[in-house]
C-alpha positions in Angstrom: -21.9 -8.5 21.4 -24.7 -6.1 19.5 -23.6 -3.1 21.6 -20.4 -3.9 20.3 -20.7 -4.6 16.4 -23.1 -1.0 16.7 -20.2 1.0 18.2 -18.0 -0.3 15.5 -21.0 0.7 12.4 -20.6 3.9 14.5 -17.1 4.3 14.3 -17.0 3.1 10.6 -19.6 5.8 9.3 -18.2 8.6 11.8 -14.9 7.6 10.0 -16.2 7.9 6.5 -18.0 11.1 7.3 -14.8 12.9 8.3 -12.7 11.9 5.5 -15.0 12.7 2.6 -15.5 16.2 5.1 -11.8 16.7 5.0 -11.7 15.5 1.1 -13.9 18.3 0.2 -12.8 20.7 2.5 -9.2 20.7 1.3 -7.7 23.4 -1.0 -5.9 21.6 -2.9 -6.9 20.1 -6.2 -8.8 16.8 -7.0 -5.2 15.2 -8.9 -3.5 16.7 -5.6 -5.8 14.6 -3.1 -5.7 11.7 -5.4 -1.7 11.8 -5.2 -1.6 12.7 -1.3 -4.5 10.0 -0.2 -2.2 7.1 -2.7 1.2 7.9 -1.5 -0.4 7.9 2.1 -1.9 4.4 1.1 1.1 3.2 0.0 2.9 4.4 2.8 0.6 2.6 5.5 0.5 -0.7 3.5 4.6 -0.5 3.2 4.9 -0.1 7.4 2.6 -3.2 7.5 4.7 -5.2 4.7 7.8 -4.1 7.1 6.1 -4.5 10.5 4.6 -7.8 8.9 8.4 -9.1 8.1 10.1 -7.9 11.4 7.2 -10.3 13.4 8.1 -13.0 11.3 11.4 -13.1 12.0 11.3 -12.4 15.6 8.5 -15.4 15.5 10.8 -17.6 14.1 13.9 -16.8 16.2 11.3 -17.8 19.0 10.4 -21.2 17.3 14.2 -21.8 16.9 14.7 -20.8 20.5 11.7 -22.8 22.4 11.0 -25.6 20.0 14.0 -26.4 17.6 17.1 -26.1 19.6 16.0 -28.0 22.6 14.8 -30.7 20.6 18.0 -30.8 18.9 16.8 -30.2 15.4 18.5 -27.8 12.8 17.9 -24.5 13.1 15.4 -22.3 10.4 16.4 -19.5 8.7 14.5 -16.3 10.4 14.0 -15.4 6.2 12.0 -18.0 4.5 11.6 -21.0 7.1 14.2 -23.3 5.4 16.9 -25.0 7.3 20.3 -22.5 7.8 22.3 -23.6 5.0 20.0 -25.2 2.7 19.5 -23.2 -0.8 16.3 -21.9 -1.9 15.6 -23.8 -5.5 14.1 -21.8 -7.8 
């Protein structure tokens, strides 16, 4: 378990050393990098938002498959986990 939590310190300053290297060693300017590394942010945390909502769904299509149906209980909605048909009060 210690060889492990040292590779990943490894791997964590190895991976901070090469991005302030290619931070520094772009030509662009420092408003430029600012813009490129937060639309690249957002980017990555909006394919996890999606990524995040697609596994939800497909997890609850498997609970309504393998838990739900055989048990003969009203299906959930793969959206919000309510029962299909029921209204969401807001």
């Amino acid at each position: 378990m210690k060889d492990f939590f040292s590779f990943l310190g490894g791997a964590a300053v190895g991976a901070a050393i090469g991005a302030g290297i290619i931070i520094f060693s772009t030509p662009k300017t420092g408003s430029e990098t600012r813009q490129n590394i937060s639309d690249r942010w957002n980017s990555a945390l909006e394919l996890g938002r999606r990524a995040a909502r697609e596994r939800e769904q497909a997890l609850w299509a498997d609970f309504n498959t393998r838990v739900r149906a055989p048990a003969g209980l009203p299906l959930l909605d793969t959206t919000n986990g309510r029962p299909v048909g029921q209204e969401t009060i807001v």
